[in-house]
Structures are given as structure tokens and as C-alpha cells.
PyMOL commands that place a pseudoatom at each C-alpha (Angstrom):
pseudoatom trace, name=CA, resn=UNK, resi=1, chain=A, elem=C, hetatm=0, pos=[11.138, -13.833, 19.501]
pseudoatom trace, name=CA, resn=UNK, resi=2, chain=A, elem=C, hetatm=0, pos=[8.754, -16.344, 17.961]
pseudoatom trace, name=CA, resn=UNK, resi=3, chain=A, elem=C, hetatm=0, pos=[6.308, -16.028, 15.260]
pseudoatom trace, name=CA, resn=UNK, resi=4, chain=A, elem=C, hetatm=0, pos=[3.235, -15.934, 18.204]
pseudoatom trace, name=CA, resn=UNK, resi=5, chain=A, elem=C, hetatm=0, pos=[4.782, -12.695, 19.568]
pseudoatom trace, name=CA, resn=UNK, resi=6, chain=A, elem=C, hetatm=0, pos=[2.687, -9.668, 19.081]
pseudoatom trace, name=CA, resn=UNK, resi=7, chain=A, elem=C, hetatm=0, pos=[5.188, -8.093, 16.978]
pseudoatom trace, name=CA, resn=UNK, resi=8, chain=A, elem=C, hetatm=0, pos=[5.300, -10.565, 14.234]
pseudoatom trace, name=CA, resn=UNK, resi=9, chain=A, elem=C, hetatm=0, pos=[1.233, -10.958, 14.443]
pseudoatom trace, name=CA, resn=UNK, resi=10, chain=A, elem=C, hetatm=0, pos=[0.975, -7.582, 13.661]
pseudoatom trace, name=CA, resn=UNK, resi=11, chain=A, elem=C, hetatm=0, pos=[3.026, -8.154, 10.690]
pseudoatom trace, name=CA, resn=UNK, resi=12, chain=A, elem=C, hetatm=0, pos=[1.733, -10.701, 9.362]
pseudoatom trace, name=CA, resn=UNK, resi=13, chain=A, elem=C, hetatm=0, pos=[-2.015, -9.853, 10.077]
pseudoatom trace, name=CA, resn=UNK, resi=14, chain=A, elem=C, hetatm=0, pos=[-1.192, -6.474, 7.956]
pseudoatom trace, name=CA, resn=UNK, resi=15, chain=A, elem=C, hetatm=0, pos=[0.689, -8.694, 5.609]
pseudoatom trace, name=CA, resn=UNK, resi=16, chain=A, elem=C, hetatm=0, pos=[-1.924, -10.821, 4.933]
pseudoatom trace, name=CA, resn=UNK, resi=17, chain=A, elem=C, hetatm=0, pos=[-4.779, -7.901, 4.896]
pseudoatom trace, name=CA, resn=UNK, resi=18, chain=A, elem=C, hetatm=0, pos=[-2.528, -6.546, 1.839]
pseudoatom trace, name=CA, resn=UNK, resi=19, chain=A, elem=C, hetatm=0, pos=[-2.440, -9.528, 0.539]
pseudoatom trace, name=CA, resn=UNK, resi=20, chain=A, elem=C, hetatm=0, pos=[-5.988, -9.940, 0.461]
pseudoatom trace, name=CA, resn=UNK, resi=21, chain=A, elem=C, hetatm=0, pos=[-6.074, -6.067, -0.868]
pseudoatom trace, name=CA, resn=UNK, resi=22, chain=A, elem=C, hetatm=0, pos=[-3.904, -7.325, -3.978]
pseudoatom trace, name=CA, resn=UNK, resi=23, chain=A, elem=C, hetatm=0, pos=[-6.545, -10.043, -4.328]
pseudoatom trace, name=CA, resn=UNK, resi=24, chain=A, elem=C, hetatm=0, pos=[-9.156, -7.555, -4.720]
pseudoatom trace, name=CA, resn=UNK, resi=25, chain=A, elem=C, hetatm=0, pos=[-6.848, -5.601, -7.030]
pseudoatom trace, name=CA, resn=UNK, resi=26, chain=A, elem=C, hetatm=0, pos=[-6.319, -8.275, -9.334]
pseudoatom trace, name=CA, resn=UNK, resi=27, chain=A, elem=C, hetatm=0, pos=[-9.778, -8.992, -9.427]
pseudoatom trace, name=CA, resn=UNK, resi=28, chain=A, elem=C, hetatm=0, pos=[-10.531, -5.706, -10.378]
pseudoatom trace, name=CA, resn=UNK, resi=29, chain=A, elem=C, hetatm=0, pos=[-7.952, -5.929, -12.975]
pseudoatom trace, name=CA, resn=UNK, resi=30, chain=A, elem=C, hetatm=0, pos=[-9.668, -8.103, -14.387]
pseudoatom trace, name=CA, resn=UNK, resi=31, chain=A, elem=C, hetatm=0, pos=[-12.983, -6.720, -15.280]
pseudoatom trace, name=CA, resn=UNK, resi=32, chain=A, elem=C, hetatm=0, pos=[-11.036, -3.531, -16.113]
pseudoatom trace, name=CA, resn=UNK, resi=33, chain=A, elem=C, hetatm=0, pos=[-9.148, -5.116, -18.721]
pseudoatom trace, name=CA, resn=UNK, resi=34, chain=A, elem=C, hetatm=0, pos=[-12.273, -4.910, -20.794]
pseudoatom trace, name=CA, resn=UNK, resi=35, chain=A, elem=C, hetatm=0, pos=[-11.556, -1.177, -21.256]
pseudoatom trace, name=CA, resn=UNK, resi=36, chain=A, elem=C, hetatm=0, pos=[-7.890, -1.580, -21.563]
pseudoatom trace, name=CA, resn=UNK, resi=37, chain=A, elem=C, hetatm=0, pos=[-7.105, 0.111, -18.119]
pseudoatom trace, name=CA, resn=UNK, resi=38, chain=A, elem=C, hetatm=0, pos=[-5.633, -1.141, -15.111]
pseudoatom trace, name=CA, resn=UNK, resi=39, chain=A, elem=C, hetatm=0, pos=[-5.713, -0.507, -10.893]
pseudoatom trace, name=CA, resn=UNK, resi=40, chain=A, elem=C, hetatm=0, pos=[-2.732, 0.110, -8.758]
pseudoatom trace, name=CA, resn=UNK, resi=41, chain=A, elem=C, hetatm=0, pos=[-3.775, 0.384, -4.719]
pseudoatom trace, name=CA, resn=UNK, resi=42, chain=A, elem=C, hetatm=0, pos=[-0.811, -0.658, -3.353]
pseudoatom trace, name=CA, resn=UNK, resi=43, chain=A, elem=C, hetatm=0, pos=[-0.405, 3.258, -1.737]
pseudoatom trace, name=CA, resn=UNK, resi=44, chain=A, elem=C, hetatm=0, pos=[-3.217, 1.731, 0.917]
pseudoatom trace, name=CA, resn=UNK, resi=45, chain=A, elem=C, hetatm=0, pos=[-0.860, -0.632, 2.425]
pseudoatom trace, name=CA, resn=UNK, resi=46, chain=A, elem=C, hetatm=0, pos=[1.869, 1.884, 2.400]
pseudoatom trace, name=CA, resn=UNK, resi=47, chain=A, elem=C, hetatm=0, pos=[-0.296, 4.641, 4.354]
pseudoatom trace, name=CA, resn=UNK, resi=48, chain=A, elem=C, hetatm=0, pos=[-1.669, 2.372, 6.848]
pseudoatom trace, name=CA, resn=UNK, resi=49, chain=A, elem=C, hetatm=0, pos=[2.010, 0.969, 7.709]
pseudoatom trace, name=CA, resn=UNK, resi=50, chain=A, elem=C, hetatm=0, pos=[3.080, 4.368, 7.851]
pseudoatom trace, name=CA, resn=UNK, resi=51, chain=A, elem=C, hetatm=0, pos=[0.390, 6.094, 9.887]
pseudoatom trace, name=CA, resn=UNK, resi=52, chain=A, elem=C, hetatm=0, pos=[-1.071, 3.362, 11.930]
pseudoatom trace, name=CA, resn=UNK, resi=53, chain=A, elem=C, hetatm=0, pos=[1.885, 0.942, 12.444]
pseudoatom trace, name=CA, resn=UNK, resi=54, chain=A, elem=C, hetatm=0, pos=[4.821, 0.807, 14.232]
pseudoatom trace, name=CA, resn=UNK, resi=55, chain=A, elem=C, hetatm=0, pos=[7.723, 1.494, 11.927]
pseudoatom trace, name=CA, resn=UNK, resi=56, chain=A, elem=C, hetatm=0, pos=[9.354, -2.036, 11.899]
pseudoatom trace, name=CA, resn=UNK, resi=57, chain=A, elem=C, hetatm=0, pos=[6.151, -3.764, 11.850]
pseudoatom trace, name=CA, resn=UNK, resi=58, chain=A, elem=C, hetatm=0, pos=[5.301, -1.895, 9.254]
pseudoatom trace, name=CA, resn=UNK, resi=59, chain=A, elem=C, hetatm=0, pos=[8.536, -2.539, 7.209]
pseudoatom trace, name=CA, resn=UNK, resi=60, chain=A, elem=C, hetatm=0, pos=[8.140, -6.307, 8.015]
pseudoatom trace, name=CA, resn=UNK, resi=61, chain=A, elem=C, hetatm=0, pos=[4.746, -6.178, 6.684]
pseudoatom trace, name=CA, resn=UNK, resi=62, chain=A, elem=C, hetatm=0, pos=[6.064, -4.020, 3.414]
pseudoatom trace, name=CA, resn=UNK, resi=63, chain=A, elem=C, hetatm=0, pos=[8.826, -6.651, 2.850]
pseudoatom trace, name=CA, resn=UNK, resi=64, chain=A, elem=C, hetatm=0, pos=[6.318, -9.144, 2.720]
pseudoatom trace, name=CA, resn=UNK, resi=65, chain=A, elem=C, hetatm=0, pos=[3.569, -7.541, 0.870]
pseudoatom trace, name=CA, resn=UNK, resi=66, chain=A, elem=C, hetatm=0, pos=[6.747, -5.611, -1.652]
pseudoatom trace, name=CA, resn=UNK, resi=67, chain=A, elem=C, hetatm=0, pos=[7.679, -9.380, -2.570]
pseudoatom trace, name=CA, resn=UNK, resi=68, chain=A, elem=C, hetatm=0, pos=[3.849, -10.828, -3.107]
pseudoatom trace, name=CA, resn=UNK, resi=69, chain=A, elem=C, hetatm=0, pos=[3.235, -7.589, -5.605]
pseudoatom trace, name=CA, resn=UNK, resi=70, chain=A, elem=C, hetatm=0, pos=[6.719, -8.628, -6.819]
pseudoatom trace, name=CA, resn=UNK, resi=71, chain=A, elem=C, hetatm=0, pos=[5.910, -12.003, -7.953]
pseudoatom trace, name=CA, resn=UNK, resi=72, chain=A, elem=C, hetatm=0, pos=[3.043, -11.036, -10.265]
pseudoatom trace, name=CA, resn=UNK, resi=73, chain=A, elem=C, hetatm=0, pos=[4.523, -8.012, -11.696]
pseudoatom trace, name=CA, resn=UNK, resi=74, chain=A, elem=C, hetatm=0, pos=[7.131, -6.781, -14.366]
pseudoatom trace, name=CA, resn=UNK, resi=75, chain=A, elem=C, hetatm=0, pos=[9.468, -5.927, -12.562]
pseudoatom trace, name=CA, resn=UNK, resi=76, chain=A, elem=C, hetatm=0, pos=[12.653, -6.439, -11.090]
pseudoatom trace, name=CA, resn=UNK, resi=77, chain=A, elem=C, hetatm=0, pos=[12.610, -8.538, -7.915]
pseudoatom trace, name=CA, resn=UNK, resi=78, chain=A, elem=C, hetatm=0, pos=[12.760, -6.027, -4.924]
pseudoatom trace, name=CA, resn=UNK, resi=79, chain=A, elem=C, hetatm=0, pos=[11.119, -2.450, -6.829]
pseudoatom trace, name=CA, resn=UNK, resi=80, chain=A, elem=C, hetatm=0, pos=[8.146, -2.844, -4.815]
pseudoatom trace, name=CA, resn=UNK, resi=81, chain=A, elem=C, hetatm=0, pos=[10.212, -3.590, -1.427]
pseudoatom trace, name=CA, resn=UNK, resi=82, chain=A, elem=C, hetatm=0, pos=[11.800, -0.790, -2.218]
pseudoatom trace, name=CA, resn=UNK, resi=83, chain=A, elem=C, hetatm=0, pos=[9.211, 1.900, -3.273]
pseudoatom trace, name=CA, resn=UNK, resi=84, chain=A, elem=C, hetatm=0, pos=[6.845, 0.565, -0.144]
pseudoatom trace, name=CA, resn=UNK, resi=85, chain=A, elem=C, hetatm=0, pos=[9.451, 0.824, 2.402]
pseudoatom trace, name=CA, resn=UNK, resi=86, chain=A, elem=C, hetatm=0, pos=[10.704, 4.007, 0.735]
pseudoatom trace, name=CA, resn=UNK, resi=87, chain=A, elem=C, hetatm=0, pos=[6.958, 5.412, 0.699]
pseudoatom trace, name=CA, resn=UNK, resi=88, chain=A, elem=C, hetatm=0, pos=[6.660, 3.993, 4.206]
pseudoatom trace, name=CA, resn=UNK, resi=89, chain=A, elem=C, hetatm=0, pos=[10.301, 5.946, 5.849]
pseudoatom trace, name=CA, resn=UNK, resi=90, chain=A, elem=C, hetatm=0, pos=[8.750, 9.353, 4.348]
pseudoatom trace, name=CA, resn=UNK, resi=91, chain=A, elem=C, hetatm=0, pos=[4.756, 8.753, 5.600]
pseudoatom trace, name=CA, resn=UNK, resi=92, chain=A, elem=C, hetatm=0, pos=[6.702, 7.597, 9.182]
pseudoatom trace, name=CA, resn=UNK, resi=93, chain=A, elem=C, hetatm=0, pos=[9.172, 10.436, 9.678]
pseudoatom trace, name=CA, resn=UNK, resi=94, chain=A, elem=C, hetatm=0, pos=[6.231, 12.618, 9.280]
pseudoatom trace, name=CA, resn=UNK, resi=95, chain=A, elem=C, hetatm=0, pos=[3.097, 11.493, 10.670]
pseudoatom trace, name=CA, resn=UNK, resi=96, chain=A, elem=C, hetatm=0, pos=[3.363, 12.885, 14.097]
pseudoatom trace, name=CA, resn=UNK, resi=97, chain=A, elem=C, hetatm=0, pos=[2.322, 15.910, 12.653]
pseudoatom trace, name=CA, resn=UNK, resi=98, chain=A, elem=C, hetatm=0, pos=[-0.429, 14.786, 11.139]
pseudoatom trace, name=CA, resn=UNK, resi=99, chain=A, elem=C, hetatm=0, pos=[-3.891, 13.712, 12.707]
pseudoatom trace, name=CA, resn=UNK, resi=100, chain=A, elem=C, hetatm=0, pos=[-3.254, 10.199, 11.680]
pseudoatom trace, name=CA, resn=UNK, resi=101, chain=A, elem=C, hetatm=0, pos=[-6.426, 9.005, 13.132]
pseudoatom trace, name=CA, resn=UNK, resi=102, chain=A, elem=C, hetatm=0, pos=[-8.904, 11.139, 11.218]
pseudoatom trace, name=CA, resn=UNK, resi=103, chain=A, elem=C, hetatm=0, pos=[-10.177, 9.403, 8.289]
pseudoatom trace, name=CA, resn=UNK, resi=104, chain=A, elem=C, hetatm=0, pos=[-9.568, 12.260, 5.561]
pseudoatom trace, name=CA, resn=UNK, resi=105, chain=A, elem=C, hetatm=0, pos=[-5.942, 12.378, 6.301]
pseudoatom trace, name=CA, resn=UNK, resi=106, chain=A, elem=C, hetatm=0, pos=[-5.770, 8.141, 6.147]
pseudoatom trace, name=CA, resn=UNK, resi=107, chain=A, elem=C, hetatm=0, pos=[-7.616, 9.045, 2.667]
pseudoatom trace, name=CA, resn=UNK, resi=108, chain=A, elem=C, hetatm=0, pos=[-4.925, 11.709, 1.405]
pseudoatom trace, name=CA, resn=UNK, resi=109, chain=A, elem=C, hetatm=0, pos=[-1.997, 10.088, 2.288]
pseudoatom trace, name=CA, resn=UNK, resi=110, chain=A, elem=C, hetatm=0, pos=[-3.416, 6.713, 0.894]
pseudoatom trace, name=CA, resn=UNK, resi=111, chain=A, elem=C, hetatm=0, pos=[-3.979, 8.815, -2.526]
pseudoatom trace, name=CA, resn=UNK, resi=112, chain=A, elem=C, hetatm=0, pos=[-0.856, 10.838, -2.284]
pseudoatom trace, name=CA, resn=UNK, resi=113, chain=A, elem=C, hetatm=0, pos=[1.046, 7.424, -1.638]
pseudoatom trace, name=CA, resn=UNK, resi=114, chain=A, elem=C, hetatm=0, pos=[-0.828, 5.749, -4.411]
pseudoatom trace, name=CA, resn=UNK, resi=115, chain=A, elem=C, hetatm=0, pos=[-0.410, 8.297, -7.096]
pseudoatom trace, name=CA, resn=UNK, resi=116, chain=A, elem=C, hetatm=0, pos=[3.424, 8.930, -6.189]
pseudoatom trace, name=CA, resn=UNK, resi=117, chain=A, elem=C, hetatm=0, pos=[3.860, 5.101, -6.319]
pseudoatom trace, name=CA, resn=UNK, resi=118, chain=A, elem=C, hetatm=0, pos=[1.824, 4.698, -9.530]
pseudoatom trace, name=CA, resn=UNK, resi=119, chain=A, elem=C, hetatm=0, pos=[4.168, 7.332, -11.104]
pseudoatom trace, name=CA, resn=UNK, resi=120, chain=A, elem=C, hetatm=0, pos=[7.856, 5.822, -9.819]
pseudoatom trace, name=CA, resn=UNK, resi=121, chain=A, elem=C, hetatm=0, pos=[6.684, 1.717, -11.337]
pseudoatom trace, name=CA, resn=UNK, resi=122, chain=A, elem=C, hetatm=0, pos=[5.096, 3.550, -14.414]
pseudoatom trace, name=CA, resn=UNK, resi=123, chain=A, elem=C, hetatm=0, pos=[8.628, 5.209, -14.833]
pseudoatom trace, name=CA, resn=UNK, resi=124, chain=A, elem=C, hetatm=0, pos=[10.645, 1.824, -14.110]
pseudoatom trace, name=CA, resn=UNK, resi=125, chain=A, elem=C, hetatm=0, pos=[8.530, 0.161, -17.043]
pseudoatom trace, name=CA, resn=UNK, resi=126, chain=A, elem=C, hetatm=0, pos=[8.425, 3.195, -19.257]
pseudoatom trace, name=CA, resn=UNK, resi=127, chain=A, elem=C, hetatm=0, pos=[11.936, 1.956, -20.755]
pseudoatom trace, name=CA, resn=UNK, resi=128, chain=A, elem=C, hetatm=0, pos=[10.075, -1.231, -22.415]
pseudoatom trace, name=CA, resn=UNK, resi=129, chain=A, elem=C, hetatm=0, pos=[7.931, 0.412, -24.304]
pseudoatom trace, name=CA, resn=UNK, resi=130, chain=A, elem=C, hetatm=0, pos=[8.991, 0.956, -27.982]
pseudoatom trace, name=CA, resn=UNK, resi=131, chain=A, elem=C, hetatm=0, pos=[6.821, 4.342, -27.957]
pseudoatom trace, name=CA, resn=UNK, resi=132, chain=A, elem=C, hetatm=0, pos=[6.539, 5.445, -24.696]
pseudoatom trace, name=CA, resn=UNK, resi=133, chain=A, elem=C, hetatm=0, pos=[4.964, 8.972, -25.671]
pseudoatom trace, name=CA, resn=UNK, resi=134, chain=A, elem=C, hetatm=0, pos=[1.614, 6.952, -26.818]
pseudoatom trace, name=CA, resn=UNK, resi=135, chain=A, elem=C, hetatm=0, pos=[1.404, 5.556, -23.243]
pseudoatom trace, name=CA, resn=UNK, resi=136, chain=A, elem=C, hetatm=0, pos=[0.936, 8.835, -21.777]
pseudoatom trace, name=CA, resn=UNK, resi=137, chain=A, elem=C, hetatm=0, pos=[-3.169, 8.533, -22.085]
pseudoatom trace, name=CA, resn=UNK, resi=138, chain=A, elem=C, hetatm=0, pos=[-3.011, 5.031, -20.914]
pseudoatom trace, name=CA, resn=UNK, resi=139, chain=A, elem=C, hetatm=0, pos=[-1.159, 6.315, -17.838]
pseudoatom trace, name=CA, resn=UNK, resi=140, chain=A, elem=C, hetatm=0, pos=[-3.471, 9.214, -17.177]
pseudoatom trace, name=CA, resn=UNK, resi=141, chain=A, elem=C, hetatm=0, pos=[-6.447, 7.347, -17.137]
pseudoatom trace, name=CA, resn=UNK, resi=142, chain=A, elem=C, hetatm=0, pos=[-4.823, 4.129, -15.026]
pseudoatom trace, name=CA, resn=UNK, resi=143, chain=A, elem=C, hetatm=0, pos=[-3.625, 6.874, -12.282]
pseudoatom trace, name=CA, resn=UNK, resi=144, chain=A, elem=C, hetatm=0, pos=[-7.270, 8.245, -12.409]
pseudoatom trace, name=CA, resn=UNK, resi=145, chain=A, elem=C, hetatm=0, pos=[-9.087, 5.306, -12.011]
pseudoatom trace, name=CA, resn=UNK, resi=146, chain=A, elem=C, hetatm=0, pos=[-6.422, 4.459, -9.134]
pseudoatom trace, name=CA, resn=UNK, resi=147, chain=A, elem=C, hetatm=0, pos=[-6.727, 7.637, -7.280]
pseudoatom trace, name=CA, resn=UNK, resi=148, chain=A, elem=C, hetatm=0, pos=[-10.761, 7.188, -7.158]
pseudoatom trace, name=CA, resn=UNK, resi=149, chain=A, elem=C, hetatm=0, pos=[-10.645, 3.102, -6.499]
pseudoatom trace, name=CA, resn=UNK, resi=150, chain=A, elem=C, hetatm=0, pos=[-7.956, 4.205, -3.077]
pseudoatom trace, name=CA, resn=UNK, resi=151, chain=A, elem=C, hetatm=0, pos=[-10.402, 6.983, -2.222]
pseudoatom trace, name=CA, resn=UNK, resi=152, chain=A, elem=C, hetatm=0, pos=[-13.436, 5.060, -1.890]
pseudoatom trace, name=CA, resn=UNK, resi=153, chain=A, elem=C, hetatm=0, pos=[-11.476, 1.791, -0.343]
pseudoatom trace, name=CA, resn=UNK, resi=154, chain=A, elem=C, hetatm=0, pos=[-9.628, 3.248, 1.606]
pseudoatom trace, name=CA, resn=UNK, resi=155, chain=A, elem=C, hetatm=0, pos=[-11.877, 3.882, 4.578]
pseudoatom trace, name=CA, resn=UNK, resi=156, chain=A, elem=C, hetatm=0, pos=[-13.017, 0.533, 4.318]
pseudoatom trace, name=CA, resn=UNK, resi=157, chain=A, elem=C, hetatm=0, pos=[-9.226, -0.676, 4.306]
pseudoatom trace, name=CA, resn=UNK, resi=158, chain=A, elem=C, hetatm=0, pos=[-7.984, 0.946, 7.229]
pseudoatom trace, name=CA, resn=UNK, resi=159, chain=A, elem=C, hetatm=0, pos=[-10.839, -0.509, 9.519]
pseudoatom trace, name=CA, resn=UNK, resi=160, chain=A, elem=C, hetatm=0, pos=[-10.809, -3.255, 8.190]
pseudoatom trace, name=CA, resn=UNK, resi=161, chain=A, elem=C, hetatm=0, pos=[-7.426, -3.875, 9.159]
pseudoatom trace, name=CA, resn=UNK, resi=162, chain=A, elem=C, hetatm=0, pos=[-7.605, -2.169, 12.324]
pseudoatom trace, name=CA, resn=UNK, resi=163, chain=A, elem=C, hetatm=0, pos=[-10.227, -4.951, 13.556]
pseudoatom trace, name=CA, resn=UNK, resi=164, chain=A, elem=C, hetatm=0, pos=[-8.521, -7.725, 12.224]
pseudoatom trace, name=CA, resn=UNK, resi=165, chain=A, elem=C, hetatm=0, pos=[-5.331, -6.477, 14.902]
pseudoatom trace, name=CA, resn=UNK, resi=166, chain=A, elem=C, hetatm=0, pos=[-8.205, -5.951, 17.542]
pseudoatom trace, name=CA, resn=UNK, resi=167, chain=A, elem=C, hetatm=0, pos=[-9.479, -9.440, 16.893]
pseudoatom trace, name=CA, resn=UNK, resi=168, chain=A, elem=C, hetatm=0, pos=[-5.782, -10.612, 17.076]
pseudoatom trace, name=CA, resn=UNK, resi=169, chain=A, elem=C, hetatm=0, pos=[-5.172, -8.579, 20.709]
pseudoatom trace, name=CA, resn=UNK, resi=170, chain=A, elem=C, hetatm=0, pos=[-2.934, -6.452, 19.506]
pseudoatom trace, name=CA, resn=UNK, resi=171, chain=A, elem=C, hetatm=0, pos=[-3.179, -2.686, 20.472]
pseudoatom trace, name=CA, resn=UNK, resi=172, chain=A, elem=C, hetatm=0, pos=[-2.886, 0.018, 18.031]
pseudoatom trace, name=CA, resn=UNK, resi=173, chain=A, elem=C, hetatm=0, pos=[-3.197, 2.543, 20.596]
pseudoatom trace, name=CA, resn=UNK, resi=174, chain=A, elem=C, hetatm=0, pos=[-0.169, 0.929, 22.078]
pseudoatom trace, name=CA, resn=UNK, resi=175, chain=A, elem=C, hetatm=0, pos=[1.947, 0.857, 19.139]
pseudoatom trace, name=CA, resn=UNK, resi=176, chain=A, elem=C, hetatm=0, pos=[1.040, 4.808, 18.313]
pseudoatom trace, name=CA, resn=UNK, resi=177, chain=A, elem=C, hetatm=0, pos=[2.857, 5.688, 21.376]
pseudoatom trace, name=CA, resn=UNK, resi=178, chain=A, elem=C, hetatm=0, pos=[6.083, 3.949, 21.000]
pseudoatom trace, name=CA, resn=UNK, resi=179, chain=A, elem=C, hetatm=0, pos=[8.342, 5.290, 17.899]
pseudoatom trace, name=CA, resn=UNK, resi=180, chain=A, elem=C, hetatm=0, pos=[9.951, 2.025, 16.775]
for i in range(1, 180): cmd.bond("trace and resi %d" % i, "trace and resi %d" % (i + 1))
show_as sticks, trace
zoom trace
């Protein structure tokens, strides 16, 4: 297996669409710094690897995308690895029951995903805090404004990365089929 096989491309074409998503997200971090709040949309990457992927592309893509959220944040090396992939196992063993194609459920499980996520880092940093309890409206309003930014990007997200794999040849239709 090289790198040019149509496995890896799809991971690394979803790898790199997150990576452009955390872009985005930092970006928007930044003008929302003004009013002390911050974006988490990391749930996006996790739903489309788990409803649209190909479970080990999708963990390869994860793995990837876990370690580039890594690098910027406060957190021990591998929490984001691990909540993505963990995220990813529980959207996978599931999603045959699901109409994975329509847009609303993309949407829901994006913002379920997000919000569940939001809440297990919020929890891993929660012990640095000196007075945690004062945090709470913080982390209201940052889960808020998180929950609406995935529900109007996420659309967007999922085509988007869905043509970049078309432009790349590679099938989705395909993939859906297969179980690994």
C-alpha cells in the first residue's frame, strides 16, 4: 500500500478538509475572543468519518486530525485522538440504522457529536481551574455558540468534503457498502 492508493487519499483528503475546518475554527476564535467566548467544531469531522467514511479511513483521518487539534490545545497529547476515534467507534457501530445520507441526520449527529465532545475536553480542563463553579456560564455559552456555528456549517462541511473525494476519484458510494 502506498500513499497514492485510494485508501490513504481518502484519508488524507478528509484529513486535510479538517484541517482546513480547524483553520476556520481558529479564525473564528479569534474574532470571538472579543466577547470572551470560544468555538469548538471538531464534532463535524467526527460525524462525517463516522457516517460517510469507511471506518479505518475514518480513524486514519481522526488520528491525524486528533493530533493537529492536539498541537494547539491544552491538553494532553492524544485526548483528542482519543475522544474523535471514541466519538467515531459509537457514530460507526450505529449508523446503519440511520439515514446517513439525509442532511438533518448529518446535522444532528454533527451537533450531538459536538456538544458530547465539547462536554468530555471541558471536563479534562475543568481540574485547572482554581474555581471551576464560575466557569459554568463561560461553558454554557461556548457550547451554545458551538452547537449553532456546527448547525449552520455543517451542511456546507459535509459537501464540501464529499466533492473534494469526488474530485480525488474516490467513491463514497463505494465505501458505504463495504463495513471496514
Amino acid at each position: 500500500m502506498t500513499l497514492h492508493s485510494p485508501m490513504f487519499r481518502t484519508s488524507l483528503i478528509a484529513f486535510a478538509a479538517n484541517a482546513l475546518l480547524w483553520t476556520l475554527q481558529s479564525q473564528l476564535n479569534h474574532y470571538v475572543s472579543l466577547w470572551q467566548m470560544s468555538v469548538f467544531v471538531g464534532g463535524l469531522a467526527v460525524a462525517f468519518a463516522g457516517l460517510r467514511l469507511g471506518y479505518r479511513d475514518g480513524a486514519r483521518a481522526l488520528i491525524l486530525t486528533g493530533l493537529w487539534f492536539d498541537a494547539a490545545a491544552p491538553v494532553p497529547l492524544g485526548t483528542h485522538v482519543f475522544l474523535f476515534l471514541l466519538a467515531q467507534t459509537v457514530i460507526f457501530s450505529f449508523r446503519d440504522r440511520l439515514a446517513r445520507e439525509e442532511p438533518l441526520v448529518g446535522i444532528t449527529i454533527a451537533a450531538v457529536a459536538n456538544l458530547l465532545l465539547f462536554v468530555a475536553l471541558s471536563a479534562t480542563l475543568l481540574h485547572r481551574n482554581p474555581a471551576p463553579m464560575q466557569l459554568a456560564g463561560r461553558l454554557i455559552a461556548d457550547s451554545l455558540i458551538s452547537f449553532c456555528t456546527v448547525v449552520v456549517v455543517a451542511g456546507w462541511y459535509f459537501g464540501f468534503v464529499e466533492q473534494l473525494l469526488e474530485i480525488a476519484g474516490v467513491s463514497l458510494r463505494r465505501d458505504q457498502r463495504s463495513i471496514v
